[in-house]
Structure formats: structure tokens, C-alpha cells
N, C-alpha and C positions, 0 to 999 in steps of 0.2 A: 532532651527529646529530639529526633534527629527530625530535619525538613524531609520533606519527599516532594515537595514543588519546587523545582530548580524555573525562575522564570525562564532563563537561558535557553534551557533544554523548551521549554513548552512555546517558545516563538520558533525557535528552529521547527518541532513538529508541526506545528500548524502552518508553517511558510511551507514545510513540505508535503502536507495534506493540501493545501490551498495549488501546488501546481501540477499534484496527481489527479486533484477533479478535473484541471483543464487538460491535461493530457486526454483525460478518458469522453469528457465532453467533446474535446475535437476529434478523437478516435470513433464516437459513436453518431454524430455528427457525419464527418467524412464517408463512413457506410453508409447515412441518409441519404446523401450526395449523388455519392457514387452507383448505390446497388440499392435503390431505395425500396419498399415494401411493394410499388407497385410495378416495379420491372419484376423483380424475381422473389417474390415473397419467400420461399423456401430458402434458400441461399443465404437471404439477408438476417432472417430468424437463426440461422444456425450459425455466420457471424459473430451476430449481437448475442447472441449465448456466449461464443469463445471470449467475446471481451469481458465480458461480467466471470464466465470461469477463470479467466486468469486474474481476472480483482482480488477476486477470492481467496486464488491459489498465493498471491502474492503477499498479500495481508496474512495467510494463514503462516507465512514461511518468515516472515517478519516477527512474528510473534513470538514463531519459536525458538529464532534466533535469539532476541530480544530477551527472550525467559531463561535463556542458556545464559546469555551474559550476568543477568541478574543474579542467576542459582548462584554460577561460579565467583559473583564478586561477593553473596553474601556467604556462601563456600568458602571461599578461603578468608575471606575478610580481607583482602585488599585486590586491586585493580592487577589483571594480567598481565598489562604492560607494563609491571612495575615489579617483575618477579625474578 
């Protein structure tokens, strides 16, 4: 029966989830700062939209990278760089 929890892989993911929250927390953060809700409400709402749209778009693009590798590794049954 094959593993599918590589610990290896699941510290790496989360070291690298753990310094895209603080990316996105200083980025959303630094808008408070800088362009805060009571200088220019409008501005700063549309912003903090674009950060949270490209979370999204980012995440969205990851996955489906991520799903392409999976297809093709279980696709051909072995790793691409080994072809």
C-alpha cells in the first residue's frame, strides 16, 4: 500500500505556507500604514481587494500546476526528470 504523507514534503509545505502568511500580513499591514481606511477609504478597499485577488489567483495556479505534475507522474508512472 503506497504512503501519500511524505513528512519531508509536509514540513517544507508548511515552512512555506507559514512565510506566505507573513508576506501577506506585512503586505496588508503596510496598506494600513501607509493608505489607511481613514485617509482614503476607497483606494485602500480596492487595494486590499487586489492582495486577497492575487492570494487566490496564486493558490489557484499552484494547484493546477501541482495537479499537472501529479496527472503526469501518475500518467506515466515515473518522474519527468527521469525520462
Amino acid at each position: 500500500m503506497p504512503t501519500y504523507l511524505n513528512l519531508t514534503v509536509f514540513f517544507i509545505c508548511f515552512r512555506e505556507s507559514v512565510e506566505c502568511s507573513i508576506i501577506v500580513s506585512v503586505l496588508l499591514s503596510f496598506l494600513k500604514q501607509t493608505l489607511g481606511p481613514e485617509q482614503d477609504p476607497i483606494v485602500y478597499k480596492k487595494l486590499r481587494a487586489q492582495v486577497w485577488w492575487g492570494i487566490g489567483l496564486g493558490l489557484l495556479v499552484c494547484l493546477i500546476i501541482g495537479g499537472a505534475f501529479i496527472g503526469a507522474f501518475y500518467g506515466l508512472g515515473k518522474l519527468l526528470c527521469d525520462i
